[in-house]
N, C-alpha and C positions, 0 to 999 in steps of 0.2 A: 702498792697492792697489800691489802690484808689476808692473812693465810687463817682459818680456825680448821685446827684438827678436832671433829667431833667423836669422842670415844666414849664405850660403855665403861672400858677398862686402862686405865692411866699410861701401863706399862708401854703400850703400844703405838704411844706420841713421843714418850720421853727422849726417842735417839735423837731429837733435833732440836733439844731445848740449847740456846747457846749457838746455835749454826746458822740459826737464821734469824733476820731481823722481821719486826713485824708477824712473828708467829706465836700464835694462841692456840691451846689447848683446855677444851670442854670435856668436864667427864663428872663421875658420878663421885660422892667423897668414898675413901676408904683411906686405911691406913696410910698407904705410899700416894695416895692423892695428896694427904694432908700433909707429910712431909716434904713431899714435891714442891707444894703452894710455900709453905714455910720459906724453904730458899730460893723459890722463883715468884715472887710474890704477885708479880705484875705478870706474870705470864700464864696463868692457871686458872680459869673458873670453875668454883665446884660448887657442884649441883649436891644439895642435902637432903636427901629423901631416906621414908625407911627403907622401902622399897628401890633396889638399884632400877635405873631406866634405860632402855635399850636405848641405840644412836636415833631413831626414828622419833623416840620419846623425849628425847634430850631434846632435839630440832623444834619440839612440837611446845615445850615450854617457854611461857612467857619470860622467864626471868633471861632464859639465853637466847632470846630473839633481840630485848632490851641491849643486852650487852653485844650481841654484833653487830647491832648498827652502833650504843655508841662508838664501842672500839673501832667502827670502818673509817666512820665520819662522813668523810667523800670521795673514800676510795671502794671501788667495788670489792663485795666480799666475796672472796673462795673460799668453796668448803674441802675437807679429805676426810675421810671417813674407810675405816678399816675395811668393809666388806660392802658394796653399792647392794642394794635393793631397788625393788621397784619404787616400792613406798617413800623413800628417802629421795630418787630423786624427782617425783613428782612432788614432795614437800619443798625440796631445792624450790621448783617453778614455782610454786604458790608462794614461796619468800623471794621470789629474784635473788634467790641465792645461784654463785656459778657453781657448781659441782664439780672438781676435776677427776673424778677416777674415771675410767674409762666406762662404758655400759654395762647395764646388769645383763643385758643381751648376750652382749659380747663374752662376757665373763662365765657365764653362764654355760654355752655354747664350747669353751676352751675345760671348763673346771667340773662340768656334772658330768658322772661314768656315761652317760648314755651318749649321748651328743661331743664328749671327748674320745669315745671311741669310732662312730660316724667321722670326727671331723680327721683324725690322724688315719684311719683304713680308707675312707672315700677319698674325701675331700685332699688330702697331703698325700697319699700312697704312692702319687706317680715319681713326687719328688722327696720324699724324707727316707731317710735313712737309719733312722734309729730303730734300735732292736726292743718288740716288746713281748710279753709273755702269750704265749698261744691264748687265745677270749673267744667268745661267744655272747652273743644276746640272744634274750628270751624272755617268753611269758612264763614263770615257776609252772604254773598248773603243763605245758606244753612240751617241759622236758622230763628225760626219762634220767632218772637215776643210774641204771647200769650201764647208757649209752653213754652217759657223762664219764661215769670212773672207768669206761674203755679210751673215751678222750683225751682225760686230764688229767687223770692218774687220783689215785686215794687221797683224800687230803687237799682238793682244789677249793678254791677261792672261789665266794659268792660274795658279791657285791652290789648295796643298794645308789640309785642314781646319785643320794646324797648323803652324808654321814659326816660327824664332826669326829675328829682324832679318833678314828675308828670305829667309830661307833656304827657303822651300815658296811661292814666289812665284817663275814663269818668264814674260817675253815671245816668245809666238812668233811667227816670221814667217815658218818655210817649211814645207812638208810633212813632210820628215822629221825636224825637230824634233819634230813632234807624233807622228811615228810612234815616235820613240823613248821618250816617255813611255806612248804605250800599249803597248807592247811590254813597257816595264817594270812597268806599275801597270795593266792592261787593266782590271779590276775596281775601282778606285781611285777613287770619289767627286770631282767635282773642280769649283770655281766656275770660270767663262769669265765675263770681263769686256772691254768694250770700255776701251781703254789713253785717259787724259784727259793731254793733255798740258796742261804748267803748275809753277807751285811748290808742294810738298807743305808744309804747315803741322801744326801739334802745340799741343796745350793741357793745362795740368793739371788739371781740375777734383775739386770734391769734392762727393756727396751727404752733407749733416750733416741732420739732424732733414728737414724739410719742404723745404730751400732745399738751392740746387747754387751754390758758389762755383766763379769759375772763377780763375785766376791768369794771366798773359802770355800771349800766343802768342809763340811759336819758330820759323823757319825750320827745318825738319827738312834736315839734310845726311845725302846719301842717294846710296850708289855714288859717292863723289872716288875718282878709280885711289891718290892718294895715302896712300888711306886704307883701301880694299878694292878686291878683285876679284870682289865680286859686286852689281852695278847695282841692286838691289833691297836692298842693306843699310844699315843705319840707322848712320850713324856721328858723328852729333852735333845738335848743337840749337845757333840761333844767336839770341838774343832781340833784338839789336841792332840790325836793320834791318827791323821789323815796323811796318809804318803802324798809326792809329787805327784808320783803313776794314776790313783783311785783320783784325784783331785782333776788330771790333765782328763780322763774317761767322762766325769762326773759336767766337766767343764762343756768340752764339746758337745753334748747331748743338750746340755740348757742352751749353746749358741745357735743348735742349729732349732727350737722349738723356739726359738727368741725370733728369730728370722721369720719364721712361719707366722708365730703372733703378731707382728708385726704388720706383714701381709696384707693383717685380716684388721686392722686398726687400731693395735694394743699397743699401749707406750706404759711405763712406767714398770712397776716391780712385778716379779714373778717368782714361784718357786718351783722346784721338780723332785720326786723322790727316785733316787733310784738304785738296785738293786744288784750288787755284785755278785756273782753266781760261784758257791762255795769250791766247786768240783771244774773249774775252770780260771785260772787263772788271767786268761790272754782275752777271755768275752772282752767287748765294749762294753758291757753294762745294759740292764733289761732298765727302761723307762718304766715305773709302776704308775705315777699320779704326775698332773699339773695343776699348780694351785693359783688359779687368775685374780691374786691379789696382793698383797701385804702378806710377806709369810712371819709367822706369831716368831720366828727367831734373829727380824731383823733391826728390830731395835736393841737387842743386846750386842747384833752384831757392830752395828752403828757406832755402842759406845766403847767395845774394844775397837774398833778404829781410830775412832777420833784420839781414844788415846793416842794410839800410834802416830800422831798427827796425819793419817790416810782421810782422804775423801771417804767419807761413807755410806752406807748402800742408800740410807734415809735420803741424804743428800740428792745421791740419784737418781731416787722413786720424785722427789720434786720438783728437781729442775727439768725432769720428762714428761712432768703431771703439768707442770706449766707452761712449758715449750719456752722459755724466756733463752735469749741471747747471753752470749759471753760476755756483754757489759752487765750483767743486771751481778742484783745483790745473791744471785745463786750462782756466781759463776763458780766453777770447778776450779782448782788451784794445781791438784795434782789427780792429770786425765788417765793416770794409768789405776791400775787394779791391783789389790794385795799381790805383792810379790815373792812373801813369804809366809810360811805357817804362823800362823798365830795361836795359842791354847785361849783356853772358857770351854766352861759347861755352862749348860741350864738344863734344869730337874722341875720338873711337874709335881710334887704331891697329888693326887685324885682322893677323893671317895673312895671307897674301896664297898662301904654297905651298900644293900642291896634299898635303901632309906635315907630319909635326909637325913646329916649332920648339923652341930656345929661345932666350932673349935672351942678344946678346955683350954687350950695355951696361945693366946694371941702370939705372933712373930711380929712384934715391932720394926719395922725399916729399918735394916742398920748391919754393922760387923758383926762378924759371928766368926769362932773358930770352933775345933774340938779339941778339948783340954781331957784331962782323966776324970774330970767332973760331969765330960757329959759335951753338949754341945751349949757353948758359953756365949754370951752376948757382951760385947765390945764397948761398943756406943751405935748411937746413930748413925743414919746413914741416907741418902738416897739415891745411891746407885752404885755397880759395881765398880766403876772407877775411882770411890773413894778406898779401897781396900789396901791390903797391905799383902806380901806373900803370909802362903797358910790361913787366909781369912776368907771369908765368902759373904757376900749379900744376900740377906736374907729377906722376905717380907711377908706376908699372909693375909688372908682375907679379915673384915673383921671378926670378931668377936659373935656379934647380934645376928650377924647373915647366916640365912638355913642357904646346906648346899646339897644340892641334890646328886644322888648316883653319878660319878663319875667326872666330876663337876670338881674345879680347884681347888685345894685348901692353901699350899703353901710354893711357893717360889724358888727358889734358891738358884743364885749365878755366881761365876765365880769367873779367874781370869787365868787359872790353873788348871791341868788336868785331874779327872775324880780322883787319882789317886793321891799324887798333891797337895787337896782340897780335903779328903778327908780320909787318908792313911789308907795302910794297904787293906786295913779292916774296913773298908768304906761301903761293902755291905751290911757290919752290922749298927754301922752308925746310922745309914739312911734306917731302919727297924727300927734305932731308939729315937730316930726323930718322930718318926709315924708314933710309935706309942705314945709320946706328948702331945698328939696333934686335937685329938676332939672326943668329944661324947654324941652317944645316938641321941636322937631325938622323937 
């Protein structure tokens, strides 16, 4: 069996380079593409356009239709591909390509606000158990303002059916906030939730055969100004200061939505946010999101495992994506799940302008630490596993690429906690990175 991971973005195939035999990885070039191809030479096609191309776009060019047949030969090919679309996989059928992720139906159905709330109140109520934040659905034009902040208290949560790292997620706290989104979206479907304050948590789990593995929990870092300028956005995972106690809470909430997905037809990776409640120590934990797919933290998880020599989560997401048996070339070696804490971050850079950028200062792939110079470059590198203590992997987008509001500039993983990684001043080093980072455009 031939595996191609089809990706817009590299980062998010890499946990499996080395794990698996017969696995190929498509994506667009960019700096840690090119690096990546370097020391995987035979394992990488990169697509050179000026323009990056979505995964639907990549499937749709001749040059990587060429290369999966001939890399199959006469073995059938399977595709993976980070997030299913409709589009992608009726382009699967029109290539006799097998697709394995699970449906966009299905996906769809588990991970958009509207139809994730239907399916966990209706559809799960009688049997689930997990604690979630008081919600509502609504037409905007159909609700009342004062009825709501009698509800859900000053400061509640509007939420649109779909949103990337926050982006369809607003806190409101005065009237004509709210009247500006009804003005904008008066017909516009919309979840009201009362605002939990607390530390937001993140897990990777995976539905394989009958069982849901789950791997670490992660402090989800979420709105640093250093990092974005929208309070609701996702800008990294810190696994290094997570107790047994939030990890054992964090745990059981994904097993038992693992169960449920499963249920309903889902195998392979999943992730869950969730929210510890500041003024309660003994809570279970409020479920905020589920995410029906590849979560963006588990290729770096992957590759702090595999150091570990631990099976890792990628691992999981494939031998569940493929259903193959305990003889095949995915068999699992060790069936159990991190057993202990492990530290890494990963830090998002965004946009921060209200306009496209792009970058003054490329970040070359590679070692990085902070000296009194500033933050120093090492050597090369293509992944955090090459690092050393005090160092971090760095990489960024390139140079030539405009990026729009909110949209990635830079990377940064490491295998240390922030503090660690970059001193206890590790606020104002992340500021003097951002100041290197770009010019408007």
């Amino acid at each position: 069996m031939t595996l191609f991971y089809i990706t817009r973005d590299v980062e998010r195939a890499v946990g499996l380079l080395g794990a698996i035999d017969d696995y190929y990885i498509i994506t667009n070039s960019s700096p840690l593409a090119e690096a990546v191809r370097d020391k995987h030479n035979d394992r990488l096609v990169v697509i050179s356009r000026q323009e990056k191309l979505s995964t639907l776009a990549l499937m749709r060019n001749k040059e990587v239709q060429d290369v999966i047949t001939q890399l199959s030969k006469d073995n059938p090919s399977h595709i993976v591909v980070f997030k299913n679309s409709r589009q992608i996989e009726e382009e699967c059928k029109r290539l006799d390509l097998r697709l394995l992720n699970p449906s966009v139906e299905l996906s769809r159905k588990i991970e958009n606000k509207m139809s994730q709330y239907a399916w966990l109140r209706e559809e799960k109520s009688a049997l689930i158990e997990v604690a979630t934040p008081m919600s509502t659905i609504g037409e905007l034009c159909q609700c009342d303002f004062g009825t709501l902040i009698d509800q859900f208290g000053e400061g509640f949560i509007l939420q649109y059916n779909t949103g990337h790292t926050g982006s369809g997620t607003k806190r409101i706290y005065h009237e004509y906030e709210w009247k500006n989104e009804v003005e904008r979206f008066p017909r516009r479907v919309v979840k009201i939730s009362r605002y939990i304050a607390g530390k937001a948590y993140t897990i990777n789990a995976c539905v394989i055969g009958n069982e849901v593995i789950c791997g670490r929990t992660s402090e989800q870092i979420t709105g640093k100004p250093e990092l974005t300028n929208n309070p609701f956005a996702t800008v990294g995972n810190d696994w290094s200061n997570v107790s047994d106690g939030i990890h054992n809470k964090v745990k059981k909430i994904a097993t038992e939505i693992g169960y449920y997905m499963k249920e309903d037809g889902w195998r392979g990776l999943f992730g869950i946010d969730v929210v510890m409640p500041a003024d309660d120590d003994a809570h279970p934990g409020y479920l905020i999101e589920i995410n029906a797919r590849q979560p963006a933290s588990a290729s770096l998880e992957s590759q702090i495992q595999n150091e570990k020599k631990e099976v890792s989560t990628m691992e999981w997401h494939m031998k569940a994506l493929t259903a193959i048996n305990q003889n095949s070339k995915f068999k699992i070696q060790n069936e159990g799940v991190p057993a202990e804490q492990y530290n890494g971050i990963q830090l998002f850079f965004r946009n921060i302008e209200n306009r496209p950028v792009q970058l003054k200062n490329e970040f070359m792939p590679g070692r990085y630490k902070v000296s009194e110079k500033g933050v120093e470059f090492i050597e090369k590198a293509t992944s955090v596993a090459e690092t050393q203590k005090g160092e971090f992997f760095a990489f960024s987008i390139s140079q030539a690429d405009k990026v729009k509001p909110g949209g990635e500039l830079l990377r940064i993983q490491s295998k240390q906690g922030i503090v660690d990684t970059f001193g206890k001043n590790y606020q104002d080093v992340m500021k003097n990175i951002r100041r290197q980072l770009y010019v408007e455009i």
